[in-house]
C-alpha positions in Angstrom: -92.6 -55.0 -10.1 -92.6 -57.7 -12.3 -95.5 -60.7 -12.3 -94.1 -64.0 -11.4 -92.2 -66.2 -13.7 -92.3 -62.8 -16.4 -89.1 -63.4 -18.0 -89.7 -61.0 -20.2 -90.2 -58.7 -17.1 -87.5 -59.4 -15.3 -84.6 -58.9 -18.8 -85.9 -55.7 -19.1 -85.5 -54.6 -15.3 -81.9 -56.2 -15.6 -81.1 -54.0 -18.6 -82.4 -51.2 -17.1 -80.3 -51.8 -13.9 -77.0 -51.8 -16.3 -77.7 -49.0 -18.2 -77.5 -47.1 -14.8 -74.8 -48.9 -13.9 -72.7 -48.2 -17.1 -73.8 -44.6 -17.1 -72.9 -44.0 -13.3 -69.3 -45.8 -14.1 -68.9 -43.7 -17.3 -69.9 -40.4 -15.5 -67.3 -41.2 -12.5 -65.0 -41.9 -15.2 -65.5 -39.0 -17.4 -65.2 -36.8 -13.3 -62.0 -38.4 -12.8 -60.8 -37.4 -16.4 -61.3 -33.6 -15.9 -60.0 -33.6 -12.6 -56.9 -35.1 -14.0 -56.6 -32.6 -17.1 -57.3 -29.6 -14.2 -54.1 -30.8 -12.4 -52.0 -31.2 -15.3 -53.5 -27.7 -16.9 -52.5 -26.1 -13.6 -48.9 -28.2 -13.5 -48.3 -26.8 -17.1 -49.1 -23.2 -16.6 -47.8 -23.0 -13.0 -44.1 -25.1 -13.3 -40.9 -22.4 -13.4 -39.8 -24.2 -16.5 -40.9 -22.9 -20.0 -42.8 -26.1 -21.5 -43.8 -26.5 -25.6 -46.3 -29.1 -27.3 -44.7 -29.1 -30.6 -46.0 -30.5 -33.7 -43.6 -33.6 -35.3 -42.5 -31.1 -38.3 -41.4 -28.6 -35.3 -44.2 -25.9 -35.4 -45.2 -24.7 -31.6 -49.0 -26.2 -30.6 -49.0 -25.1 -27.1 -47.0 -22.9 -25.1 -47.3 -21.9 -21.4 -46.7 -18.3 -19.6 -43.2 -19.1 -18.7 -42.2 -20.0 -22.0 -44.0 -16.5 -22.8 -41.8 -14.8 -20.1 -38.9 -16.0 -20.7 -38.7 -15.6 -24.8 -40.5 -11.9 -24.5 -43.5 -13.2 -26.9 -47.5 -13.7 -26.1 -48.7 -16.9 -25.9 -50.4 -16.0 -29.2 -47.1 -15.0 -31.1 -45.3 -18.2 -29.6 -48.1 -21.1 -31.5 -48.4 -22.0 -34.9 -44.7 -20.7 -35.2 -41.7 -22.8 -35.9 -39.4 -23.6 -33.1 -36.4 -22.6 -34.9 -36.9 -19.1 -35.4 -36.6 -19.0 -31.6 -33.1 -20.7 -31.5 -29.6 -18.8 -32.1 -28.7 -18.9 -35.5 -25.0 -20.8 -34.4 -27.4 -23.6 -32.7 -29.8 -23.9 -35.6 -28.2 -26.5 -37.6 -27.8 -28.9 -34.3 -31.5 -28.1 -33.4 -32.7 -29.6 -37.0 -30.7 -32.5 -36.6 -32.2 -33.4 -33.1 -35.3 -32.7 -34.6 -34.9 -35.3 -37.6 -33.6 -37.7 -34.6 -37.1 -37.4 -32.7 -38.9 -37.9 -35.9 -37.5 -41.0 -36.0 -38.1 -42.3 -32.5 -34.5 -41.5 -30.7 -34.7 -40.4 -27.4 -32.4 -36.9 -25.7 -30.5 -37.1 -22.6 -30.9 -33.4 -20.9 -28.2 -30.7 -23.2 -28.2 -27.3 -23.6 -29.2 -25.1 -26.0 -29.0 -21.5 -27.0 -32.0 -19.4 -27.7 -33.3 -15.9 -28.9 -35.5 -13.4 -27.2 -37.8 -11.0 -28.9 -35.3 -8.1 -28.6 -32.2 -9.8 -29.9 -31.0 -11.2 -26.5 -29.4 -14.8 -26.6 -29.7 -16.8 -23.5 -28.4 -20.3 -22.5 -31.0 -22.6 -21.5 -31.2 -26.6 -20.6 -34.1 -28.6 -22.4 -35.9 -32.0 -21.7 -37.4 -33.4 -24.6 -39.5 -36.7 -25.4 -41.7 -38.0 -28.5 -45.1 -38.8 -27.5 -46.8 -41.9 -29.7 -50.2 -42.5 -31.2 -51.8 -45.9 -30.6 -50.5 -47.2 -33.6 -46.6 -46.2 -32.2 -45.8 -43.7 -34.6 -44.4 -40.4 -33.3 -47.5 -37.9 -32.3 -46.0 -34.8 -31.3 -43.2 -33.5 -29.1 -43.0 -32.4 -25.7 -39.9 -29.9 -24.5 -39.4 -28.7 -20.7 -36.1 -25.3 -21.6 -35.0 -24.0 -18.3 -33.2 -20.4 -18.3 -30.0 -21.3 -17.0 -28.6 -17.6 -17.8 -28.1 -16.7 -13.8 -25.9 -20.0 -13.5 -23.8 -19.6 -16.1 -23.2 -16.0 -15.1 -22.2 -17.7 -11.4 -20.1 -19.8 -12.8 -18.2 -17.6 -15.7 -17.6 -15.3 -12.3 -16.6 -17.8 -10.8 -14.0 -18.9 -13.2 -12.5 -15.5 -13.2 -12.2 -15.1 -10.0 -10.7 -18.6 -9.7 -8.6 -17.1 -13.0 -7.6 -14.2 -11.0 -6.6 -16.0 -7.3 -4.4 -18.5 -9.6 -3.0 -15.9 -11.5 -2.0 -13.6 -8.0 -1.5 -17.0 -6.4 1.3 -18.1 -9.3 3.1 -14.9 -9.4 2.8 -13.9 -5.3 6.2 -12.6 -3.8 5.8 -14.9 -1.0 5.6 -18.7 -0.6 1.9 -19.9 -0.5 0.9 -23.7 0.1 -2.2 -25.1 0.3 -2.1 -28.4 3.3 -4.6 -30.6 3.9 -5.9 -29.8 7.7 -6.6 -34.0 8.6 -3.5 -35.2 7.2 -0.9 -32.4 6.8 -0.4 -33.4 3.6 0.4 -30.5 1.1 -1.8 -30.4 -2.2 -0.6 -27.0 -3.8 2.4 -24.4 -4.2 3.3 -21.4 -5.6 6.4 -21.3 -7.6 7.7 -19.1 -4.5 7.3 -21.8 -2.3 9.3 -24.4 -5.0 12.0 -22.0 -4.9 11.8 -21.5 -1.1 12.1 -25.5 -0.4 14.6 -26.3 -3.5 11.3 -28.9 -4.3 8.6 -28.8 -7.2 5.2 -29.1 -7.0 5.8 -32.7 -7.6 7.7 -33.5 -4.8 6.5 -31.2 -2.4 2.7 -33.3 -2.3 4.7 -36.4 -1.1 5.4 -34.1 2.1 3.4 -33.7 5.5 4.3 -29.5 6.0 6.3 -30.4 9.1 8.9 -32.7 7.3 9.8 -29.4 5.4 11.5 -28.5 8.8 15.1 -29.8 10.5 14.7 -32.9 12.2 14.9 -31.6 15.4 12.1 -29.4 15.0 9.5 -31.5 13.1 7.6 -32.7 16.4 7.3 -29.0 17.2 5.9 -28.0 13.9 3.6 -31.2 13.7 2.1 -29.7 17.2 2.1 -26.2 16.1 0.0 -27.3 12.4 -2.8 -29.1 14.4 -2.9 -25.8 17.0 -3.5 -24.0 14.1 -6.0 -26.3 12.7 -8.3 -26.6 16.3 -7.3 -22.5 16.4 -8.3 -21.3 13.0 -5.0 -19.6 12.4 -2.1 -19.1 13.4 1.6 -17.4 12.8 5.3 -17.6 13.6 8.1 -15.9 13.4 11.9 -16.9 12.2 11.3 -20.3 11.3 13.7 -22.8 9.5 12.6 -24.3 5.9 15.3 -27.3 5.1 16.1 -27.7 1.4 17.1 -31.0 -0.4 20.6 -29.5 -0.3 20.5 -29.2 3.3 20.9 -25.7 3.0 18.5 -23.6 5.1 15.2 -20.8 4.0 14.2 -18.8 6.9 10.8 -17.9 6.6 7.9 -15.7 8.5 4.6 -17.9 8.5 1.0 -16.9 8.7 -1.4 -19.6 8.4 -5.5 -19.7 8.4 -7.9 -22.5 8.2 -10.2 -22.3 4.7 -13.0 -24.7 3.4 -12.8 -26.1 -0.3 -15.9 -28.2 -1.0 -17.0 -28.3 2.7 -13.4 -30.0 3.2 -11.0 -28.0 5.7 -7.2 -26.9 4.4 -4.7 -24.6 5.9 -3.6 -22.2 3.2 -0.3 -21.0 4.7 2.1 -17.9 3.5 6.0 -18.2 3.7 7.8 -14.5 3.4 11.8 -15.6 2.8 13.7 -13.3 5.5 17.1 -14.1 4.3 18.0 -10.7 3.2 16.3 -9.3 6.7 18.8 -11.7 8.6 21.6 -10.6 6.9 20.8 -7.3 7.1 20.0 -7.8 11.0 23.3 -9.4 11.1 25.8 -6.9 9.0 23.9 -4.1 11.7 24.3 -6.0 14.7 28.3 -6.6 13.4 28.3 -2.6 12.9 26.7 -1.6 15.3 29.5 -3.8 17.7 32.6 -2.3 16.2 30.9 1.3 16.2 30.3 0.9 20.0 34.3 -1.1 20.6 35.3 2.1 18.4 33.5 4.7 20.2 35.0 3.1 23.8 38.4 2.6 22.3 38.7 6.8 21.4 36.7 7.2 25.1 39.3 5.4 26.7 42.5 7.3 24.8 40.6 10.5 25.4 39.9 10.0 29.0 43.5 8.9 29.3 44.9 12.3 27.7 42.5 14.1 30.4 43.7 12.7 33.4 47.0 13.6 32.3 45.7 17.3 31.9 44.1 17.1 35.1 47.5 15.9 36.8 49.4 19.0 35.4 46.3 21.0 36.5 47.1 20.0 40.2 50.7 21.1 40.0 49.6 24.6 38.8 47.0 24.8 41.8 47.7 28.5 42.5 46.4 29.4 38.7 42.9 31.2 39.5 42.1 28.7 36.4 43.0 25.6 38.5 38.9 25.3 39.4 37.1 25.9 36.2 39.5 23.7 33.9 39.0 20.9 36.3 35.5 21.6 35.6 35.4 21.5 32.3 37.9 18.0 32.6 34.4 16.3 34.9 32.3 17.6 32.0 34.3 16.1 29.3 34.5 12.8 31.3 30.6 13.0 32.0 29.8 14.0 28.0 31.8 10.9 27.5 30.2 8.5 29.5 26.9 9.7 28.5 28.0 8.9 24.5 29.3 5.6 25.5 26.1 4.4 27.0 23.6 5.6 24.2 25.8 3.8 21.9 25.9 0.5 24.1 23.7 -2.2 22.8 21.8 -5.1 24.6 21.1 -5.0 28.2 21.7 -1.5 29.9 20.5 -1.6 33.3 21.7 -4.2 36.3 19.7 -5.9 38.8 16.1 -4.9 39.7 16.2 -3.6 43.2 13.1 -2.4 45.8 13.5 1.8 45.1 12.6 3.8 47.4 11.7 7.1 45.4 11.3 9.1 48.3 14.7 8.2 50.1 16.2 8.7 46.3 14.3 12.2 45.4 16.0 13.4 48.9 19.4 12.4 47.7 19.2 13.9 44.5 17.8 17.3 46.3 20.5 17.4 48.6 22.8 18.0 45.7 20.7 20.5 43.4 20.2 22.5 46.4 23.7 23.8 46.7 23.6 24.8 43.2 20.2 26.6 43.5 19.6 26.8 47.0 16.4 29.1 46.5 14.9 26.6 44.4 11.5 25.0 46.4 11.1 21.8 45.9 8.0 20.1 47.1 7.9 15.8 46.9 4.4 14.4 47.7 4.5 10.3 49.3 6.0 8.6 46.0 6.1 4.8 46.1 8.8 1.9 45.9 9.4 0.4 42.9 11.4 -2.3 41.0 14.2 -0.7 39.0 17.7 -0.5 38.7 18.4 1.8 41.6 22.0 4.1 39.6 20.1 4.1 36.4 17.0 5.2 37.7 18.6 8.0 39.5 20.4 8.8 36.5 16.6 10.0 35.0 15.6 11.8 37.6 19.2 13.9 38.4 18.9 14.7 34.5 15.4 15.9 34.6 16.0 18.1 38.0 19.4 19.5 36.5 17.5 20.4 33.5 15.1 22.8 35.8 18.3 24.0 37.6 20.2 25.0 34.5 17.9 25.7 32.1 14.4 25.9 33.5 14.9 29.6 36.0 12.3 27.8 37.9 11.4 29.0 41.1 9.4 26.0 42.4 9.3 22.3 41.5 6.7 19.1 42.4 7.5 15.8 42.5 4.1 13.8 42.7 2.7 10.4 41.9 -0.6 8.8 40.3 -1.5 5.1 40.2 -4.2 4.2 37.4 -4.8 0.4 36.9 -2.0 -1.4 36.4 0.6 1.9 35.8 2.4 4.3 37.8 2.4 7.7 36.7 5.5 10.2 38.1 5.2 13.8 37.2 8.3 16.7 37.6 6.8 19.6 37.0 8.7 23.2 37.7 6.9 27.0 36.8 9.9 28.1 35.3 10.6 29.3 31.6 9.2 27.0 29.5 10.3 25.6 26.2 9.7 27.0 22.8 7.9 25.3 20.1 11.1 24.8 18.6 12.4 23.0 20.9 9.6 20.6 22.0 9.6 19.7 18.6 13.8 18.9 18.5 13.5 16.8 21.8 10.5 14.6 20.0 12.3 14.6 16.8 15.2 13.2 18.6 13.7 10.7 20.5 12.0 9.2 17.2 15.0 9.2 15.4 17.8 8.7 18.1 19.5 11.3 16.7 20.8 12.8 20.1 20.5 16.6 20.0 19.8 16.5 23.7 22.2 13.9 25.4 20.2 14.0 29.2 17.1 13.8 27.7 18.0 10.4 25.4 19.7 9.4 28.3 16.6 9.4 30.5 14.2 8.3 27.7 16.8 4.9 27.1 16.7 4.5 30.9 12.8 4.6 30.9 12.3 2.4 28.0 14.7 -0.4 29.2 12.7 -0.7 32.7 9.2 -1.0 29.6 8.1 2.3 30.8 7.3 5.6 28.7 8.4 9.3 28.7 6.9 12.4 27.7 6.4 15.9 28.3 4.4 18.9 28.3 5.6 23.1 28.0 4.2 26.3 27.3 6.9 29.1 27.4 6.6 31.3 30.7 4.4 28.9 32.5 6.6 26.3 33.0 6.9 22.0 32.0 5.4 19.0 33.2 7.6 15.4 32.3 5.7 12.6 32.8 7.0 9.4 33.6 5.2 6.1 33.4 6.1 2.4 34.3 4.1 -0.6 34.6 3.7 -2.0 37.9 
């Protein structure tokens, strides 16, 4: 302690006091210094981006290990070098001249540059770059943040050819395609298919909502069907009507599908022109009519001839040929009949009726019976259905009559099978069998319509027109199964 009233004391003590003071300050402040260089030393070696301390006259100072990584040279190769032998030789020139800008104080915007790998490689990268000064403001050295941008450009030069490549199939596509806005309906793209389609260009067709393309009448339809297809996700229709400026008319198939553009929803639609299919469909359907009005006109003359020839056949009635050419007459009729109704068109069978199979199998028995009377026929509880009651017994009498004719059978089952929502009806006799041959004609004919067997076509037509399906199944000497099946 100092005596009282020591001044002399007492300055001393103070100055002492100050000093401590001064030193503790300077010591927190020197602490707080290399904590701060730690953190940036770590930022700098740690960051993703390659960063350089370069010298004012361009000669690398500091480097850290991404700038290493990415160039393929140590840390020691990288300083004391000049920057530009790093740079490709076609950015060299435009490197020197930013250079001589930063020397004199003008600051860079981010831009890209081009640089060089140890083993020849040139890679796109993007660069930061700023002067730092001295105290007295002139230009101390540079600091540079080069980012690899190689991967992105790759994703975006694939990009661009793929965008190439859908514009390119998208121009020259067969079919219509248009691009709609899904909030307003609004179209925003076309192919030139789709310009031809509508008789509008490109121009004209982006003042259009898609469902104005259509008649008037149908427009409120199509509006409804666009935003089904929006709330859907896609969508299609069949024979619908484009109309052109020239009120002429484009019938088109459509298939739509919701797509996403830069988080924004379109429908990208495709119109396939079916002009030449209608016509087509048309010039058949006109063909087909005058081939079936021919076919009943020479049915009608023929059948006219025969009952003429069956008339004199009843004044002859003692010839022992009386019976068989009358025969052959009902078979002549019958072949007839069958022709004319394979080449009908349209709607072949009446009225759907309650059928009793049972009650109908007994009928049809009764009359095979005197033809083959040792022929045992066995018919397990079959059900009724809806059908067309002559028709329907039109299959089955052609089936049986096969087995009587054809078959030598000496026993043949009539059974039923429900399964879900079908109903399964099997005729099955042990007689001959059919050849390979000859499954293979029937199948061949009922795939092409090309009628080689006229009872069989018959029954398949039948079956087909009540949504049902028919097939069989033979192996020669053990006999064949048909198997008849109609929904219920």
């Amino acid at each position: 302690m100092c005596p009282k009233n020591n001044k002399e004391c007492f300055a001393k003590k103070k100055s002492q006091v100050q000093k401590k003071s001064i030193d503790k300050k300077s010591k927190n402040k020197n602490s707080i210094n290399l904590t701060l260089e730690n953190r940036y030393k770590n930022l700098f070696e740690l960051t993703n981006d390659a960063l350089f301390i370069i010298s004012i006259d361009g000669i690398y100072l500091e480097v850290n290990q991404r700038a290493s990584e990415i160039l393929g040279y140590s840390i020691d190769e990288l300083i004391g070098k000049s920057a530009f032998e790093f740079i490709a030789s076609e950015d060299n020139s435009n490197a020197k001249n930013v250079l001589a800008s930063l020397q004199q104080g003008k600051a860079f915007s981010l831009y890209e540059r081009k640089f060089k790998r140890k083993n020849g490689e040139v890679f796109p990268a993007e660069i930061n770059v700023s002067v730092v000064f001295d105290n007295d403001g002139k230009p101390a050295y540079i600091q540079s943040a080069v980012r690899d941008i190689s991967g992105r450009k790759k994703i975006k030069s694939e990009q661009k050819r793929s965008e190439e490549k859908y514009r390119a199939l998208f121009m020259l596509a067969n079919d219509g395609i248009v691009v709609i806005d899904a909030e307003t309906g609004i179209i925003v793209d076309a192919n030139p298919e789709f310009e031809r389609q509508t008789g509008r260009s490109k121009t004209e067709l982006e003042k259009f909502r898609i469902w104005e393309l259509r008649p008037l009448e149908q427009q409120d339809i199509a509006k409804e069907k666009f935003y089904e297809i929006v709330n859907m996700g896609a969508g299609f229709a069949r024979n619908l009507n484009l109309m052109r400026p020239d009120d002429k008319i484009t019938p088109i198939d459509f298939t739509s599908k919701v797509i996403k553009i830069h988080d924004k929803k379109y429908i990208e639609s495709i119109s396939r022109d079916i002009s030449d299919f209608k016509q087509a469909e048309e010039l058949l359907h006109k063909q087909k009519d005058e081939l079936e009005s021919f076919a009943s006109t020479v049915a009608h003359d023929i059948s006219g001839k025969l009952q003429i020839i069956s008339l004199y056949n009843e004044l002859i009635s003692d010839s022992i040929y009386t019976e068989k050419i009358s025969e052959q007459i009902n078979d002549i009729v019958k072949f007839l009949n069958d022709l004319l109704f394979l080449a009908k068109e349209g709607e072949i069978i009446g009225k759907l009726e309650s059928v009793n199979l049972n009650r109908m199998m007994v009928n049809i028995v009764e009359k095979v019976l005197t033809l083959q009377p040792t022929l045992e026929i066995k018919i397990s509880n079959l059900p009724t259905i809806k059908a067309d009651p002559q028709k329907l017994e039109q299959v089955f009498e052609n089936l049986i009559m096969n087995v009587v004719k054809h078959a030598k059978a000496t026993e043949l089952e009539i059974y039923s099978k429900k399964e879900k929502d079908e109903l399964f009806i099997y005729v099955k006799d042990n007689g001959l069998g059919m050849t390979k041959d000859m499954q293979e004609k029937i199948k061949r004919s009922w795939e092409t319509n090309k009628y080689s067997t006229l009872g069989l076509m018959i029954a398949k037509k039948i079956v087909y027109a009540h949504k049902g399906k028919i097939s069989f199944e033979s192996e020669e000497g053990k006999g064949t199964l048909f198997v008849i099946l109609f929904p219920k």
